[in-house]
C-alpha positions as semicolon CSV with decimal commas, in nm:
position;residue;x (nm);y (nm);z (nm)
1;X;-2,360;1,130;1,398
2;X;-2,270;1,471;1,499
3;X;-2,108;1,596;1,161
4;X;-2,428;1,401;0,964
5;X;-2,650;1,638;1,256
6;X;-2,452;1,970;1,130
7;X;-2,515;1,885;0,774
8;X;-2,888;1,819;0,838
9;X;-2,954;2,190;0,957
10;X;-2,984;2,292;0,592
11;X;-3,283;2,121;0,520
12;X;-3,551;2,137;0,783
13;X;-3,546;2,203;1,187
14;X;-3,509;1,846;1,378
15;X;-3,392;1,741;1,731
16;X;-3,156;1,440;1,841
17;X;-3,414;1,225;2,021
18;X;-3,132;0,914;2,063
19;X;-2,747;0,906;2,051
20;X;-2,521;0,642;2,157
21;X;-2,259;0,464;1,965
22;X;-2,480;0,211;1,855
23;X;-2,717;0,461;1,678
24;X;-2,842;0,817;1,626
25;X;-3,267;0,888;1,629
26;X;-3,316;1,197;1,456
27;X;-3,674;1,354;1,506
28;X;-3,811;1,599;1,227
29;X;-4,177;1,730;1,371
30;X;-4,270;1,953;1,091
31;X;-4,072;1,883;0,748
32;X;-4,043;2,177;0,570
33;X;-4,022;2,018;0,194
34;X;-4,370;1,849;0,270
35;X;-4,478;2,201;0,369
36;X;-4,514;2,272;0,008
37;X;-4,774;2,106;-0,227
38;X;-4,663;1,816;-0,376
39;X;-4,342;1,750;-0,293
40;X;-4,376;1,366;-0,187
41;X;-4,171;1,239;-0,490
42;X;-3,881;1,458;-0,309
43;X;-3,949;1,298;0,023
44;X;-3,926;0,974;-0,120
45;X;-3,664;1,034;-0,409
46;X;-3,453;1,251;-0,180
47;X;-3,481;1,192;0,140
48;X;-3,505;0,803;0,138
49;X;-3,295;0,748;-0,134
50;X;-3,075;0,993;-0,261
51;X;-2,960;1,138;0,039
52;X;-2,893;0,793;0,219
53;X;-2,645;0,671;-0,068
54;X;-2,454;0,962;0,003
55;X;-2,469;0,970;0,371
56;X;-2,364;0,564;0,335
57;X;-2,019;0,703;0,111
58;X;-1,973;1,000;0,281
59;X;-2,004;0,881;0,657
60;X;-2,008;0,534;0,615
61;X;-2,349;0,477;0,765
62;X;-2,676;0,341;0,685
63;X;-2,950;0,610;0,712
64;X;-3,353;0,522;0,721
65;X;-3,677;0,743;0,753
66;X;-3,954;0,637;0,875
67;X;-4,212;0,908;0,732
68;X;-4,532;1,016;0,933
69;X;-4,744;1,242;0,763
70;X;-4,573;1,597;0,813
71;X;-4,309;1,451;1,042
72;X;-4,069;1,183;1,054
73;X;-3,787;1,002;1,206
74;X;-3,434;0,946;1,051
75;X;-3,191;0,668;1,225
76;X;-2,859;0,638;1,187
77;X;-2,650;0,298;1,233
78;X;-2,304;0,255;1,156
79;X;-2,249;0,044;0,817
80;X;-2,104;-0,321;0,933
């Protein structure tokens, strides 16, 4: 959770609302790639699909956003 949280930085300011060992509740207020007209096939392309595959290989761990407008929350569970 704390390596996937360094390699988040990149893309858009969040905070760490939840962390145990059980799961990590990242909390993105104002997505910067939504800032930008139409960019919702990149949110959804991307962010839900892309960038989950990879965080499943690279950290073995199953990623999910839940978008809200502007904002969203990512969580983190380990893969069983």
């Amino acid at each position: 959770a704390k390596e996937f949280a360094y390699q988040l930085q990149w893309l858009t300011p969040f905070y760490v609302e939840e962390l145990d060992n059980r799961q990590a509740v990242y909390v993105i207020p104002q997505c910067k790639i939504l800032d930008y007209p139409e960019t919702i096939d990149l949110c959804q392309i991307g962010c839900q699909s892309i960038y989950p595959q990879w965080v499943a290989e690279q950290f073995k761990a199953s990623m999910k956003f839940t978008p809200q407008g502007h904002s969203c929350t990512c969580c983190l569970t380990p893969l069983h």
